[in-house]
Structures are given as C-alpha cells and as structure tokens.
N, C-alpha and C positions, 0 to 999 in steps of 0.2 A: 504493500500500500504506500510506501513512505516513496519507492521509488517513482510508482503515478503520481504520487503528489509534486514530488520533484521536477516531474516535466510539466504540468499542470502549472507549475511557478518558472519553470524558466520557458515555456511557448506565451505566459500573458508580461512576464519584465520585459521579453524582448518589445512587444508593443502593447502598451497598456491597452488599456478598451477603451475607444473613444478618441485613441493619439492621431488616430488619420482624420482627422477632423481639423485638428488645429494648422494652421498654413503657416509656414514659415515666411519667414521676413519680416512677420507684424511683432509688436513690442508682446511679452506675452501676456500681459492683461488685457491686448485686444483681441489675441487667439483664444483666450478664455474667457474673453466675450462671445467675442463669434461660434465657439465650439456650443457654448450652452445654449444659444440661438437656431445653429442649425439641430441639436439633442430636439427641443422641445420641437420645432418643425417636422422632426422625421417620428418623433414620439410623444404624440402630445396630450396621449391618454396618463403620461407619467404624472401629469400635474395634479389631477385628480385624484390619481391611486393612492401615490405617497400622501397625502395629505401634509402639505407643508405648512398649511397655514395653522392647522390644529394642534401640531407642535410647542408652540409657544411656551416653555416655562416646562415641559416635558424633558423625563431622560430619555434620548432617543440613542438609538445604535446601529450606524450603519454598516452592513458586512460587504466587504467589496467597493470599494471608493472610488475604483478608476481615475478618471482624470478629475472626480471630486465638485461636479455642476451639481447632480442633488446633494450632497454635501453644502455645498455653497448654500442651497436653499432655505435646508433645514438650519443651518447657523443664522441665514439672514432674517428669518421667522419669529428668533431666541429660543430654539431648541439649547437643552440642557446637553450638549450631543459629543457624542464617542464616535470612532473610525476606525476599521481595520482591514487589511487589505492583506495580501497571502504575498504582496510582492513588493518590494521598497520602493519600485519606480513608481508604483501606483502614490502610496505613500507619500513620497517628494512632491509631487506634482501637487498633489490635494493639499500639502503643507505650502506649499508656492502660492498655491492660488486664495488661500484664507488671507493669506498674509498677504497680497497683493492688496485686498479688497474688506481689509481691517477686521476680519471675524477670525473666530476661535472656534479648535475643538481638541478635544484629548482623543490624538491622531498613534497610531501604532501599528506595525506590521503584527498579526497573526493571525490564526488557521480556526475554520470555521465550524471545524470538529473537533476543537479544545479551546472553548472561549475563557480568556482569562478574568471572567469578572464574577461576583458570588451569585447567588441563587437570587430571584425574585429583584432582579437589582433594574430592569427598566421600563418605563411605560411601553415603548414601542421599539420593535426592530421590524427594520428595513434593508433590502435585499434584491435588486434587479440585477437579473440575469446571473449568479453569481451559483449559489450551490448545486447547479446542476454538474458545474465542472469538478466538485469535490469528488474525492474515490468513493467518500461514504457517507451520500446525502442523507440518509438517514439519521447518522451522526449527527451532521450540521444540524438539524429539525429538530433532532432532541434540545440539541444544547441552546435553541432560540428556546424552548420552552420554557427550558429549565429557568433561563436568564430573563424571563417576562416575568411581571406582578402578575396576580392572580387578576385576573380584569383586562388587561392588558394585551396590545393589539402585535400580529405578525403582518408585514403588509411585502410578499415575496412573489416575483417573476421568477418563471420557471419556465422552460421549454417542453411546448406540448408537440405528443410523438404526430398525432394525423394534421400535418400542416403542408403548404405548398414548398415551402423548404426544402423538410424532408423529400417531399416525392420528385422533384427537382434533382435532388441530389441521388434519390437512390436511380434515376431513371439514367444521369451520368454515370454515376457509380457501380452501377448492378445493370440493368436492364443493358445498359450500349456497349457494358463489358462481358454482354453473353452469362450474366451470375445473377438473373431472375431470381435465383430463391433467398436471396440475400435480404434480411430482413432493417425494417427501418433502426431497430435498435443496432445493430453493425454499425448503418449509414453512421447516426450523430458520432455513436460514438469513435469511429475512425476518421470521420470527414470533415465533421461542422467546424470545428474550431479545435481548444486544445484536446489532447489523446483522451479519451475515456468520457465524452461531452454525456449525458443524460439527457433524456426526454420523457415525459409522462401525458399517460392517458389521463382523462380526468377521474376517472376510477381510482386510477395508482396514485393522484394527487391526494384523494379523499382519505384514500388509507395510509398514505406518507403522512398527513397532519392531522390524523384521526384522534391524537390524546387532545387536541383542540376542542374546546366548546361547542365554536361555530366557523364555518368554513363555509366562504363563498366564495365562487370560480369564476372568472370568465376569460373567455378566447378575445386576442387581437389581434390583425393581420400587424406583421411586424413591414419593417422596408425589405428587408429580405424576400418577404411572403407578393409584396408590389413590385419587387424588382425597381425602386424608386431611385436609391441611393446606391455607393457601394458596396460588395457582400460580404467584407470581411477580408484583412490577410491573407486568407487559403485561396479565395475565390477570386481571380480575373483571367483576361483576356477576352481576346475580338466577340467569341460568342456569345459570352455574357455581357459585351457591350451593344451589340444588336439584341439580346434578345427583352435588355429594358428600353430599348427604342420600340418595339415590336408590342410587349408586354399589352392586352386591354385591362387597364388599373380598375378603370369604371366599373367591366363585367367584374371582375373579382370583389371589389369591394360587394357586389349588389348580391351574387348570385354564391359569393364563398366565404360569409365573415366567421364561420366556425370556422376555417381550414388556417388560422394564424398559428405562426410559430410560440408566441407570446402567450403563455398561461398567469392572470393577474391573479393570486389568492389572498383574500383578506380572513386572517386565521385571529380568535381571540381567546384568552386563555382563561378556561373558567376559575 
C-alpha cells in the first residue's frame, strides 16, 4: 500500500491539480486570480456544494488543497480552517496564495488515511476530487468521520464509475485495443489520472458512507464529461482536440446529466 501511495504522491507533486490553469508570465496573484476564475467557470456547481458562505466562525478541514482557490474561499468566509494535502507542492502553492491575498490557515502536508487531529474535533470536512486517488478510500471515510462533531457535515466529490469519461476512455483503452472485456474499474484505475484512481456506483457511495446519518448524492457532468476544457496531464493530442471541437455539449447536457464523472455527497454525522 505505502508503495501506491508513493506514486499517488509523486504522479500529483509533479503537477498539482489545477497547475495547468495558471499561465505563466503573469505576476502570481494574477495567475491565482485567473486560475480560481476559470475553476468556478468550468465548475460552478462547486460554489454551492462547498458551502463557503456557511462557514463563517466554523472548524473546517480541507483534504487535498491543490493549488488552494476553495481554500482561498473558505478562509475568505472566516472559516476557522485547516489544510492538508499528500504533497508539499500542493502545500507551497496554497501557502503562497493565503499569503499573497492576507488570509490564514493551519496548512500541513499529510495523508488522508491517518488524519492527524483528535476525534470529534470539526464542524465540517471538505474534499473534491481527492480520496478516490487514496489506496484505501475507505480508510480516508472512516477517518473524516471519526474527525467530525456529532452533527456535523462531510461535503466530498468523488468519481462516479457510469460517466462519459469512463466510457470514453474505456472505448480508447479497451474497445480500439481489441480488450472489450476490460472492465470500467481497470479503465480509472490505470488510465484517468494517478495509478490506482477509484470510481463509484452510487450504491458503492451509499455503503462507502453508510456509518453517516444522512447521505445525499448527486451526479455532474464534469468538463471532462463536455469535453469543454482540457483533460488532464494523461490526456492530449490532435484527436482529443477535434473531438471537443466536434463534441454536441447541448445534446449531453439535455439528454445525459446522470452520465457525469463528478459524484457530489453531502454526508452528516449523526
């Protein structure tokens, strides 16, 4: 396990999430403007989910900080707020970017299946995109529980298995390599991003956060799912550049809004 974990940290230090957003040349409090401009553009059900505004005077905890824009958020709100991220690049940057733009948080590298803080110790943890890449997201899930007040809110993205992503990928991966029986769990977790990615049915979400009170789901097409933006470090050239020129965004949104890669669960801890 220690070893996936090891690639799992050195495939996101090499480019945090979110780092091919920022443009070089500009000063970087305006690439850290622009980054968190085009974030909410391509994602802008985040503003919503997270609740930043409800925050206020709350201990929040966020797992996984990337380049640290919802961070930014929730500090600029007066969350009471913590950060940790599996990878120091991440880390730096989120410590760059508070301090560029005068807010605070108690910022630290570490691992999301041994949180270091006591039992019952936060209002809310917060989580996009992040534990699906752990060896042992179950781990992760226990230790957000453990680490919530009794009342107290989980608000975590996760990757859902039946998405256009997926079947995207397995139809390059599997299907045009002649390996039809190659199932979508192989795909993420060989292809999407770093080595060993998860994805969950909504079922498997229900019983991954099942010691939860109350648990409510739902699916977003992500930019990946629109082909809107681009696909990730793993993902380029010419054919994935024609085939978001090509892509009908419209049909999809109308006719496929279950079929998103994006699983939002808002979990609360009885």
């Amino acid at each position: 396990m220690e070893a996936n974990k090891k690639n799992v940290h050195d495939f996101w230090n090499e480019a945090a999430c979110g780092e091919t957003l920022l443009m070089k040349g500009e000063s970087l409090e305006e690439q850290f403007r622009n980054q968190m401009k085009k974030r909410y553009e391509l994602e802008p059900y985040i503003l919503d989910f997270a609740g930043f505004e409800s925050a206020k005077g709350k201990k929040v905890l966020e797992i996984g900080v990337g380049l640290g824009a919802d961070h930014q958020m929730f500090a600029q709100h007066g969350a009471d707020l913590y950060g940790v991220d599996l990878t120091e690049k991440a880390v730096s940057y989120t410590r760059q970017r508070l301090r560029i733009f005068g807010l605070d948080s108690k910022l630290a590298t570490g691992d999301a299946e041994k949180l270091q803080f006591p039992d019952s110790y936060f209002d809310k943890v917060y989580s996009w995109g992040v534990i699906h890449h752990s060896p042992q997201t179950p781990k992760a899930v226990q230790e957000i529980f453990r680490i919530l007040k009794p009342g107290g809110e989980a608000k975590v993205m996760i990757y859902h298995t039946y998405s256009l992503v997926g079947y995207m990928l397995w139809l390059r991966y599997a299907l045009l390599k002649f390996r039809p029986f190659t199932s979508l769990k192989s795909i993420y977790d060989r292809y999407l991003e770093s080595p060993g990615t998860k994805a969950y049915s909504k079922k498997e979400a229900r019983k991954l956060f099942g010691a939860f009170k109350e648990v409510d789901i739902r699916i977003e097409l992500s930019h990946g799912d629109l082909l809107s933006d681009i696909a990730g470090q793993r993902h380029q050239g010419p054919l994935l550049r024609l085939a978001r020129m090509l892509w009908p965004r419209n049909f999809v949104r109308r006719a496929l809004p279950g079929q998103g890669l994006f699983m939002l669960i808002s979990a609360k801890k009885g």
